[in-house]
BAPATOR-381044 format. One record per residue: x, y, z of N, C-alpha, C in turn; residue in three letters. Coordinates in pm, whole numbers. Layout:
BEGIN
(pt (X, Y, Z), (X, Y, Z), (X, Y, Z), "ALA")
...
//
This chain:
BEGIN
(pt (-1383, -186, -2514), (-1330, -101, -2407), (-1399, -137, -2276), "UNK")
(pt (-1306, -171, -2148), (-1379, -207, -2023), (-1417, -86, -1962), "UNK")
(pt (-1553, -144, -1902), (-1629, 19, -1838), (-1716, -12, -1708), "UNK")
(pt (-1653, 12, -1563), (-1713, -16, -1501), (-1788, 88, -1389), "UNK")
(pt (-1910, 57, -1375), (-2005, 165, -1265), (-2025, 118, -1220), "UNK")
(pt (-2026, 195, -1089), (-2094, 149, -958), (-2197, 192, -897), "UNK")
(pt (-2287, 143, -823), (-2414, 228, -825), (-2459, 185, -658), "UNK")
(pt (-2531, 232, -627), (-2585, 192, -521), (-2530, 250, -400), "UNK")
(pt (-2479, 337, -404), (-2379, 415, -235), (-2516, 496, -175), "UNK")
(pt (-2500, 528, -72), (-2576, 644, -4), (-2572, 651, 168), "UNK")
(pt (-2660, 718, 208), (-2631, 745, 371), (-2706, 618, 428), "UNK")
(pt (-2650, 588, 502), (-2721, 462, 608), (-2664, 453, 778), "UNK")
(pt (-2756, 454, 823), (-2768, 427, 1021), (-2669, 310, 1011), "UNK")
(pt (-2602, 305, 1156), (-2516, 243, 1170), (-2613, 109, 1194), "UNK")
(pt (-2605, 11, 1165), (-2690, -115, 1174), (-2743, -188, 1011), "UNK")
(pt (-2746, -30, 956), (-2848, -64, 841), (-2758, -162, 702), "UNK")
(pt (-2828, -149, 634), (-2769, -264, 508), (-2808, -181, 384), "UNK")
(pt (-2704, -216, 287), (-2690, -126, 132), (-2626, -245, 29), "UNK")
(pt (-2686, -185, -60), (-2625, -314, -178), (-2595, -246, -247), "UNK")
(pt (-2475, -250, -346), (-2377, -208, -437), (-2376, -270, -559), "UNK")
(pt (-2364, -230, -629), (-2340, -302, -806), (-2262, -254, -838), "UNK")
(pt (-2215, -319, -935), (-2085, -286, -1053), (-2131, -391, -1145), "UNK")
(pt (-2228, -278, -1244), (-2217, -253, -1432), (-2068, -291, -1502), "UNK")
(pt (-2019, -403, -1555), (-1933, -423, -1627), (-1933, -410, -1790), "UNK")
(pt (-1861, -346, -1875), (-1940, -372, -2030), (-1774, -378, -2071), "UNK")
(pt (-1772, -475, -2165), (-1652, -449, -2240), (-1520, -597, -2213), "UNK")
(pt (-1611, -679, -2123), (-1556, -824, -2075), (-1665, -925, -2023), "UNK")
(pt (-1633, -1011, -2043), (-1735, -1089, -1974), (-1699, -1170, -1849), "UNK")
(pt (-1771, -1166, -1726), (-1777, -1214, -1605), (-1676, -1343, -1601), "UNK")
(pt (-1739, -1385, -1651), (-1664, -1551, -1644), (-1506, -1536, -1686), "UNK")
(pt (-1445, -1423, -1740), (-1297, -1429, -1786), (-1210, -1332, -1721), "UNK")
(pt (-1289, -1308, -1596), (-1163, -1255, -1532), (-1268, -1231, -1341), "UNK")
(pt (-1172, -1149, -1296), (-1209, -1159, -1116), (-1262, -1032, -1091), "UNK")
(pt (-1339, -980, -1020), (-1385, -890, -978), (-1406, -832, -824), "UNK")
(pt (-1342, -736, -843), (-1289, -700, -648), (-1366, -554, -628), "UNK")
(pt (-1373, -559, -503), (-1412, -441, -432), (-1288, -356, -329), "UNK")
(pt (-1299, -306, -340), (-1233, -183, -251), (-1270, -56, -197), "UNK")
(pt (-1188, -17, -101), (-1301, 88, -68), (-1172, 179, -4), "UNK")
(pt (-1206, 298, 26), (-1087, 442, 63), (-1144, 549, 130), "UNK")
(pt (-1091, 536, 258), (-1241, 623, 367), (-1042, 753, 366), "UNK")
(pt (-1083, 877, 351), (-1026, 1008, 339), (-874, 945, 457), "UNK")
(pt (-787, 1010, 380), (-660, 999, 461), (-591, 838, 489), "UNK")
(pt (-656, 771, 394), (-669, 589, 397), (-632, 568, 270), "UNK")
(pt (-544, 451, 249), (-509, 405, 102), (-644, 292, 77), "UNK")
(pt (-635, 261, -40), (-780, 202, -57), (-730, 54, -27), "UNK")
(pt (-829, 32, -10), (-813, -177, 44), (-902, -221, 32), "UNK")
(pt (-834, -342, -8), (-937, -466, -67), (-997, -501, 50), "UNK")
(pt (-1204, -524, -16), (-1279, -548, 64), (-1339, -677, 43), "UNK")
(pt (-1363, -727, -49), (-1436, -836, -131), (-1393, -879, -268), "UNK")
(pt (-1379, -1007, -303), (-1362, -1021, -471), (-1401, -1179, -509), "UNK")
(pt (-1455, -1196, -613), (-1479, -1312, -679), (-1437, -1323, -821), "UNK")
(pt (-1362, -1494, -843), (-1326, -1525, -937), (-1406, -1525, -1047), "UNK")
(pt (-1383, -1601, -1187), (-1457, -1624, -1303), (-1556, -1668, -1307), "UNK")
(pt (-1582, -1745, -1206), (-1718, -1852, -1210), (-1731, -1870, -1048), "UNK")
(pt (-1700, -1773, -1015), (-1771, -1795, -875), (-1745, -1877, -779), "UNK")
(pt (-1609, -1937, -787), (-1591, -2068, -703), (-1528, -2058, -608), "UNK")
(pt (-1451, -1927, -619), (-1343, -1863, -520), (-1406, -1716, -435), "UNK")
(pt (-1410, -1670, -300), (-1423, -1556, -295), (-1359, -1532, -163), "UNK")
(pt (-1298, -1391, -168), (-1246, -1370, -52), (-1349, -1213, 31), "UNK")
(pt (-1290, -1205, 149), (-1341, -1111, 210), (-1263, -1044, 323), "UNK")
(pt (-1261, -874, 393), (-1129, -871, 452), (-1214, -935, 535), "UNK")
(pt (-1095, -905, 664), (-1125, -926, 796), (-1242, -872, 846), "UNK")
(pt (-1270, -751, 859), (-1324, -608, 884), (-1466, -678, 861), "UNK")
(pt (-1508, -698, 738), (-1598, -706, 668), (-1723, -850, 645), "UNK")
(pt (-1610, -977, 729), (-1651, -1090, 685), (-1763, -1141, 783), "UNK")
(pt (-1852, -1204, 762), (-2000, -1235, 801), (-2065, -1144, 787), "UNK")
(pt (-2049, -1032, 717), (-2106, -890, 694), (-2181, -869, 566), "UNK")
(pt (-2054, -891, 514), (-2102, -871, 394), (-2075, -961, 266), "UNK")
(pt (-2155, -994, 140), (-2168, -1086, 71), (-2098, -1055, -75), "UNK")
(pt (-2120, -1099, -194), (-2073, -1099, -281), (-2143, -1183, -416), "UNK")
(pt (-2140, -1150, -515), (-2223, -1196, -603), (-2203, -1151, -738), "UNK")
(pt (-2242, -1312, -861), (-2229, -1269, -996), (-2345, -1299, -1031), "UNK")
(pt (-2402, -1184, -1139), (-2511, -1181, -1235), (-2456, -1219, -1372), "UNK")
(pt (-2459, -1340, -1410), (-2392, -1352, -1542), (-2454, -1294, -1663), "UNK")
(pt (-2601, -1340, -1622), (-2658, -1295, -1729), (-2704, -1128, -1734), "UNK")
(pt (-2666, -1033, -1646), (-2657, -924, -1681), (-2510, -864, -1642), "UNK")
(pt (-2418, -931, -1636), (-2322, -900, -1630), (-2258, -772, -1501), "UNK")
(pt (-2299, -802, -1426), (-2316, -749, -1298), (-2258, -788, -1168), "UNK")
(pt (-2187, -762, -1066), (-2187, -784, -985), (-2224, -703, -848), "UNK")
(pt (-2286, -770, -710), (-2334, -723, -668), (-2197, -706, -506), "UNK")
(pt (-2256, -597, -463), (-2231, -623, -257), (-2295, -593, -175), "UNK")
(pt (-2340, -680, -129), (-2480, -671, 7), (-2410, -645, 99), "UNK")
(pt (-2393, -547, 198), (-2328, -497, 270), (-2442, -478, 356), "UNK")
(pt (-2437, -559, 480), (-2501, -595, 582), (-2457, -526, 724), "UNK")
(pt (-2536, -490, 849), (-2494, -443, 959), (-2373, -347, 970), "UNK")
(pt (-2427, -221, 898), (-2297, -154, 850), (-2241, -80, 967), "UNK")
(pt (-2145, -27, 1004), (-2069, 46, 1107), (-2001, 161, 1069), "UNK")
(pt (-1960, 248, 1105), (-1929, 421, 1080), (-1784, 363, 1023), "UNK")
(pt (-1699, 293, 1052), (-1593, 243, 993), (-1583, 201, 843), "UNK")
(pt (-1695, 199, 790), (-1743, 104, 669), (-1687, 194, 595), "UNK")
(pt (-1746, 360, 603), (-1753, 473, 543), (-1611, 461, 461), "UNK")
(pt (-1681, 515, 313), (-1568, 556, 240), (-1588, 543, 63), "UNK")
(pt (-1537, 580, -15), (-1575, 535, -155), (-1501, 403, -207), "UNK")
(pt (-1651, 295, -264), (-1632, 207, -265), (-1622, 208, -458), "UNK")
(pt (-1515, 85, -476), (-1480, 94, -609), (-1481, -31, -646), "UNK")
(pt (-1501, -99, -764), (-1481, -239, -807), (-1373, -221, -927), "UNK")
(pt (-1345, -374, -936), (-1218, -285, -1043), (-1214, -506, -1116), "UNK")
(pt (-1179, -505, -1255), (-1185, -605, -1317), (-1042, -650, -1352), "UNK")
(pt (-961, -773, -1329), (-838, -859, -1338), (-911, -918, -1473), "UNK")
(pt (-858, -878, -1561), (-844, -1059, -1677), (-756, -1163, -1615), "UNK")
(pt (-827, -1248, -1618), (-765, -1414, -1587), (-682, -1422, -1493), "UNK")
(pt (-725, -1336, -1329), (-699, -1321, -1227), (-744, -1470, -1149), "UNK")
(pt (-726, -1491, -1017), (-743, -1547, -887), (-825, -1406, -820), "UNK")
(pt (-896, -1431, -773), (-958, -1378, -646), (-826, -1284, -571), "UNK")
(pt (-851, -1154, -557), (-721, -1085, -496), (-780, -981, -422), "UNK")
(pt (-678, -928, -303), (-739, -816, -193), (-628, -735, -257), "UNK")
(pt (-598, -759, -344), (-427, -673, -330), (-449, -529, -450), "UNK")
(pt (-440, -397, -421), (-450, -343, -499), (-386, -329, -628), "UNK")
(pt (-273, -395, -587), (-144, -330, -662), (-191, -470, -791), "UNK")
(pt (-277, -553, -769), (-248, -652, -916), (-360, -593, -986), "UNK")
(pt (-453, -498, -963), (-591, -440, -1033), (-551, -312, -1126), "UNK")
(pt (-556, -305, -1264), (-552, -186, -1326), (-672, -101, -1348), "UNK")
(pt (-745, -155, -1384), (-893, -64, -1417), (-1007, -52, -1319), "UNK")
(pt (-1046, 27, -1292), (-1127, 80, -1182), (-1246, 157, -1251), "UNK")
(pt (-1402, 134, -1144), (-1428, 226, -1152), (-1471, 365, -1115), "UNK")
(pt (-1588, 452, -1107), (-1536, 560, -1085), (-1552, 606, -953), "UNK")
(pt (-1627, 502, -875), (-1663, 454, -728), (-1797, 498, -702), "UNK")
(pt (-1842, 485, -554), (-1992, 539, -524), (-1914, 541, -383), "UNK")
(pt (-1962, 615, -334), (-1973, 719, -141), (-2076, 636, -83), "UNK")
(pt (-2035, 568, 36), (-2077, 491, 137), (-2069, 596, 260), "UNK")
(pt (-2196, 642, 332), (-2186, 683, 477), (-2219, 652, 544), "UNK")
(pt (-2181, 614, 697), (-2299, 524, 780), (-2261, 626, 904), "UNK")
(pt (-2380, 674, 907), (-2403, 723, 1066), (-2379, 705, 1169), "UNK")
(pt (-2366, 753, 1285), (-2373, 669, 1368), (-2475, 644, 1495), "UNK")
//
């Protein structure tokens, strides 16, 4: 059964930097893509970040890019988001969500499983 957490949300100054994880159990890294998204109140959620099976592919939005990073822990089965020079815009609950034998995607609509997110705030 796929099971994913996310960990790492909390309050941060507009400038500051936060790193995010997503705990995967129930697949392994290398066999499918792993995306981020995020849904600030009165906003449909949108793709923020995602990396393929092995890491060779990654995308990032617009919004977000030279900002923030992306990363696989294979051997703990983990992925990370270093979310760098954050801005009051950032704000919102951030979610990762796992494709079997995906491409790298911003698109919500190809992601079924999610998880249960973590709350990003940035001050201002």
């Amino acid at each position: 059964q796929l099971q994913l957490v996310e960990s790492g949300g909390g309050l941060v100054q507009s400038g500051g930097s936060l790193r995010l994880s997503c705990a995967v159990s129930g697949a392994a890294l290398d066999g499918g893509t792993i995306g981020w998204f995020r849904q600030a109140p009165g906003t449909e959620r949108e793709g923020v970040s995602c990396i393929d099976s092995y890491g060779t592919s990654t995308k990032f939005s617009e919004s977000v890019q030279g900002r923030f990073t992306i990363s696989k822990n294979y051997a703990e089965n983990t992925v990370s988001l270093q979310m760098n020079n954050l801005k009051p815009e950032d704000t919102g609950v951030y979610y990762c969500t796992y494709g079997f034998r995906m491409p790298c995607s911003l698109n919500r609509g190809d992601f079924r499983r999610w998880g249960q997110g973590t709350q990003v705030t940035v001050s201002l």
